[in-house]
N, C-alpha and C positions, 0 to 999 in steps of 0.2 A: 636513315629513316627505318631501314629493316630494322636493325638496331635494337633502334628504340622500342618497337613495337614488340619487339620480343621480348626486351625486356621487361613492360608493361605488360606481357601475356604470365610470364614467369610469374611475375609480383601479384596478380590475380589469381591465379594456380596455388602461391605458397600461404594468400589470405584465405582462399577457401577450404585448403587445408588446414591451414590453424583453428578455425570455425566448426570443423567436424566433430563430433561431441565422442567420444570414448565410451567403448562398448565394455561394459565392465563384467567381466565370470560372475557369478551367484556367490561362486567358493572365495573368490578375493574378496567381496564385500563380506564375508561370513567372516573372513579371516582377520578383516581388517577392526571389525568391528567386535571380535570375541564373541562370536557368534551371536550377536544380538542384545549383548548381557546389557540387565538393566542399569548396569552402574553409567554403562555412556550412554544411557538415555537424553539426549538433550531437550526433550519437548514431544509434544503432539496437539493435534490440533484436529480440524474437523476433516481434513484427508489424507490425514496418515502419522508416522510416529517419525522422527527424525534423532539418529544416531549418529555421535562421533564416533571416526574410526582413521585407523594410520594403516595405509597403504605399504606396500612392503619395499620402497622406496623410501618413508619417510615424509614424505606428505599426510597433514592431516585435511583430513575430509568430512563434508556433513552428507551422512548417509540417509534419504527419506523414503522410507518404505511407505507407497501409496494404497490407502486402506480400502478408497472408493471409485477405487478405477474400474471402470470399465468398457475400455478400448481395447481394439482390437491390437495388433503388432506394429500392424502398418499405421496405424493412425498414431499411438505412442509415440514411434520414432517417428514422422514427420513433425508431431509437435516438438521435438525436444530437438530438431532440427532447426527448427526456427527461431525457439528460445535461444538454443546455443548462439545463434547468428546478433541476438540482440546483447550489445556491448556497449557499456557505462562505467565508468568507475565509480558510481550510483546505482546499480545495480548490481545484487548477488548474481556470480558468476556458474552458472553452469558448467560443471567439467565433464559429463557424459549417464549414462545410465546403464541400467542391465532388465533384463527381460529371462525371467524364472518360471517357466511354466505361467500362470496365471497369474501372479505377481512382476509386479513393477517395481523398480526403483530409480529414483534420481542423485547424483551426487554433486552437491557444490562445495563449493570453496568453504571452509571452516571459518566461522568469525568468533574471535576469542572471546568478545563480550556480548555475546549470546544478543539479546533481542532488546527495545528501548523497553517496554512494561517491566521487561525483569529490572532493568535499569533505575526506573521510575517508583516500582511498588512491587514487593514480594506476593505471595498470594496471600497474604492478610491485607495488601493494599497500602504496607508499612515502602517508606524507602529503601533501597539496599543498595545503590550506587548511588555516590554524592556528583552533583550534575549540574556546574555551575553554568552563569547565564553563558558565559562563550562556548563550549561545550554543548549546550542545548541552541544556543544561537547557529552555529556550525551543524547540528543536526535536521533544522529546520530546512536553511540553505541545502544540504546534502539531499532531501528527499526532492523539495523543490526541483531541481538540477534533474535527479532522475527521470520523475515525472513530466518534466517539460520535454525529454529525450523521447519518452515512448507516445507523449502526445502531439509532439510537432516536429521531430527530427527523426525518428524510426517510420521504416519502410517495410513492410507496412506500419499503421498507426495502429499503439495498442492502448487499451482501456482496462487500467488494472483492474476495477471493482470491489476490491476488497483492502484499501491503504488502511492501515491500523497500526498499533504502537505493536502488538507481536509481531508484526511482519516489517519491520525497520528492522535489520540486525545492525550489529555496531562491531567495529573491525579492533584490532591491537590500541588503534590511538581515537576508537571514539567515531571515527568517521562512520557515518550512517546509509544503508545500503537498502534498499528495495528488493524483500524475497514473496517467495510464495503466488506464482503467476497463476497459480488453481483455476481460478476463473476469470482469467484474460478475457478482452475479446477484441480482434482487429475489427478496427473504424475506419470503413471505407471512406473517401477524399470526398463522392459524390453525393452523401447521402447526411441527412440531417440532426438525423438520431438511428438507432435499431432499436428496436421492440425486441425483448428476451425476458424471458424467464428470470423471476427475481431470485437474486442471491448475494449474500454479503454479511455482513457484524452487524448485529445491533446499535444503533447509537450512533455509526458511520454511515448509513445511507441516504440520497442525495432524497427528498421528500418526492420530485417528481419519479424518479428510479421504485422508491417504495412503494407508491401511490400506484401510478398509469404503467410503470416496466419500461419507461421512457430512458435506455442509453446513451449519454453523449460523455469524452471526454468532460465534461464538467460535473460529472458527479463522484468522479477522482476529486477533482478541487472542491469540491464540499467536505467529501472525506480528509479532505487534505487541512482543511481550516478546525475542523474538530479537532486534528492532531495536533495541529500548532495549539489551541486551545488545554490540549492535554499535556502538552510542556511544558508550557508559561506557568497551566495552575499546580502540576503535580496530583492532579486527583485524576479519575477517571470521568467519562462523559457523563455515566449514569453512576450514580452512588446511593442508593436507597437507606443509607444510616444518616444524611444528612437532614436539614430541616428541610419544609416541603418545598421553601421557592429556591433551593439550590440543589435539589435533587437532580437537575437534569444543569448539564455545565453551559450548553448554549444560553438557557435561558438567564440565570445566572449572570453571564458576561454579558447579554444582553442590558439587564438591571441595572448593573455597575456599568455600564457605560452609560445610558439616563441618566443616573446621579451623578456622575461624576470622580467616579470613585474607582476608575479600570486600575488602578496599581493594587487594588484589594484583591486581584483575581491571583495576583501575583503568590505562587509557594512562599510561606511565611520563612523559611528554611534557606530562600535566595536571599544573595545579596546585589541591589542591582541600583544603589547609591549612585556609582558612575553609567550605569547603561539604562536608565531611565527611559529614555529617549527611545532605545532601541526594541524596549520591551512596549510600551507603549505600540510604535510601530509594529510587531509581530502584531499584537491583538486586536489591532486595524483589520490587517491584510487577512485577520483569521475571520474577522467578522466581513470583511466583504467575501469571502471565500462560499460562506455557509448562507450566501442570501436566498430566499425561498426561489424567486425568477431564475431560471438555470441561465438567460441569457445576459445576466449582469453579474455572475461571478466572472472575473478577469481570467483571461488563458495563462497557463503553468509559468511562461515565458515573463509574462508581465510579474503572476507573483515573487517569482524570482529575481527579477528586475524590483520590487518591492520592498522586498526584505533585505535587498544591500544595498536602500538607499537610492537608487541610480534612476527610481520612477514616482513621482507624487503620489500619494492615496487619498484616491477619493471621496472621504468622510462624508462629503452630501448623499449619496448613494445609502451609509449606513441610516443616518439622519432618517432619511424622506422613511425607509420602510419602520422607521422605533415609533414614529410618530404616526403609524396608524393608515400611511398612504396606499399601503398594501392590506386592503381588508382580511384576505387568506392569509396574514401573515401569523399569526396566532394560530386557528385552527390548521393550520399545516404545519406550526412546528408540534401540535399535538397529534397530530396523525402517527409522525416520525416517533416521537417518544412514546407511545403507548403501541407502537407495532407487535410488540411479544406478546399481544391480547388476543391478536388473528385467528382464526382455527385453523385457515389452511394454512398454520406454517410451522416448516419442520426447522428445530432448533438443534443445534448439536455445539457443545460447549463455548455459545455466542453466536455461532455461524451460523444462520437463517437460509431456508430457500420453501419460497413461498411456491406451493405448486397450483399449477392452471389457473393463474395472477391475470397473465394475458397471453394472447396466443403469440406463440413465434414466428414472426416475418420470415418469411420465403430468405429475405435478401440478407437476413442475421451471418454472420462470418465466424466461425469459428477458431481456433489454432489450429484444428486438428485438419479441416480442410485445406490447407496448404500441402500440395506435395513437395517431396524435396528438389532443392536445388544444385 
């Protein structure tokens, strides 16, 4: 009995060591990265620039210098203490950070094929990786998978708030991975929603999130249904070159499924002769995903359970709201689309955060409130 117990002490001891995130020099990340040079620029976005770099070891790494931080030390490292501790093979992996005077940085694990939008559409919005339906079928499942982990199997539960096609990265064979946790927020067990301060991409936010600042894992699945929506079709959510009633892609897949016509949503560029069936079903599960009622999109679990088949979809659900049963169901999908109208809202390369939206709940959680374990 002693034994055993010690050996389960050991085995908790060597897990929470492996968990511990690596404090990395200034000067190895300078070094690792050529001091910064643009050529391994990999991206930037609305809170910071992210560089590959090779450690002097041999390992490559993505280095993300954080542009809008403004934590103190101790709150830093508790959050990246936390993140570290959250483990998927659906989510991008955290390997540690460094702390530079007033500067931050995070480093994770390198993914070869960079992110799904570059994947999907260059910045002319042209294709630049060919991404047939198993490949993006595997994609879809991949994020699924993650997101059902930080909504109902992570301890605490987290709420990504920002799921979007740049933030999928895609590994050596394609497999697709959940980064960029910027604006997490743990969802406490007991509580129904949290009220927070708006923030996220345009075109991915859940209408009551936009609207009222109303939180709940379900506005992950709204974001999440656009995304399947932006695979199936290969365009972006918003496309202001198109004609007026497919300018916006919800409404669009909406259309086409009244008529009758959902294999039109499909990239003209797939071929999906034999997985008809399959593609069909994503565009289901995308359109129950994105329903206006936050409490009749189905949990992460179920989606994923959907998408390989293993659970019915509910089609009367889409039905009752095309046909009008939901009066708000039009003017709250134009609420959502015409949000970049707002005054108070500050935009930075898509990423929106609407300020004094609604007040912040006492009981809101943050990442950084966690101290370490």
């Amino acid at each position: 009995m002693e034994s055993s117990k010690s050996n389960n002490e050991e085995h908790d001891k060597t897990k929470q060591a492996n968990l511990q995130p690596t404090l990395y020099s200034y000067n190895v990340l300078r070094v690792a990265t050529k001091d910064f040079h643009p050529h391994n620029k990999l991206g930037q976005g609305g809170f910071g620039v992210v560089y590959k770099g090779i450690l002097s070891d041999g390992t490559t790494v993505a280095v993300k210098h954080l542009t809008k931080s403004q934590q103190g030390v101790d709150d830093f490292l508790n959050e990246v203490i936390v993140i570290t501790g959250v483990r998927h093979k659906n989510l991008v992996k955290l390997k540690g950070c460094c702390v530079h005077g007033t500067q931050r940085f995070l480093v994770f694990e390198y993914m070869e094929n960079s992110n799904l939008a570059e994947a999907l559409w260059d910045q002319q919005g042209q294709q630049t990786l060919l991404l047939d339906w198993p490949k993006r079928l595997n994609i879809c499942v991949g994020v699924a998978r993650g997101l059902a982990y930080l909504h109902e199997d992570s301890h605490p539960r987290i709420i990504h708030r920002d799921i979007k096609a740049t933030n999928i990265l895609l590994d050596k064979n394609m497999n697709a991975k959940i980064a960029d946790f910027g604006l997490a927020r743990l969802f406490p067990d007991d509580q129904s929603h949290i009220s927070t301060q708006i923030a996220g991409t345009i075109g991915y936010l859940a209408p009551e999130y936009a609207t009222l600042g109303q939180l709940t894992p379900k506005a992950d699945v709204y974001s999440f249904g656009i995304l399947l929506l932006e695979i199936v079709s290969g365009r972006k959510n918003i496309d202001s070159t198109l004609a007026p009633n497919q300018i916006y892609l919800i409404k669009w897949a909406l259309f086409l499924y009244e008529s009758n016509m959902l294999t039109n949503l499909v990239e003209e560029t797939l071929d999906i002769i034999n997985s008809e069936n399959e593609v069909r079903r994503v565009i289901n599960v995308a359109l129950l995903c994105v329903q206006i009622e936050p409490t009749i999109r189905p949990l992460m679990s179920h989606v994923l359970a959907m998408l390989q088949g293993e659970m019915d979809i509910d089609v009367n659900i889409i039905e009752r709201n095309l046909h009008g049963t939901n009066p708000n169901f039009q003017s709250t999908l134009d609420d959502q689309n015409h949000l970049p109208l707002r005054e108070n809202m500050s935009i930075n390369d898509g990423n929106i955060l609407l300020m004094n939206q609604v007040p912040t709940s006492n009981a809101e959680i943050e990442l950084t409130d966690l101290q370490p374990r």
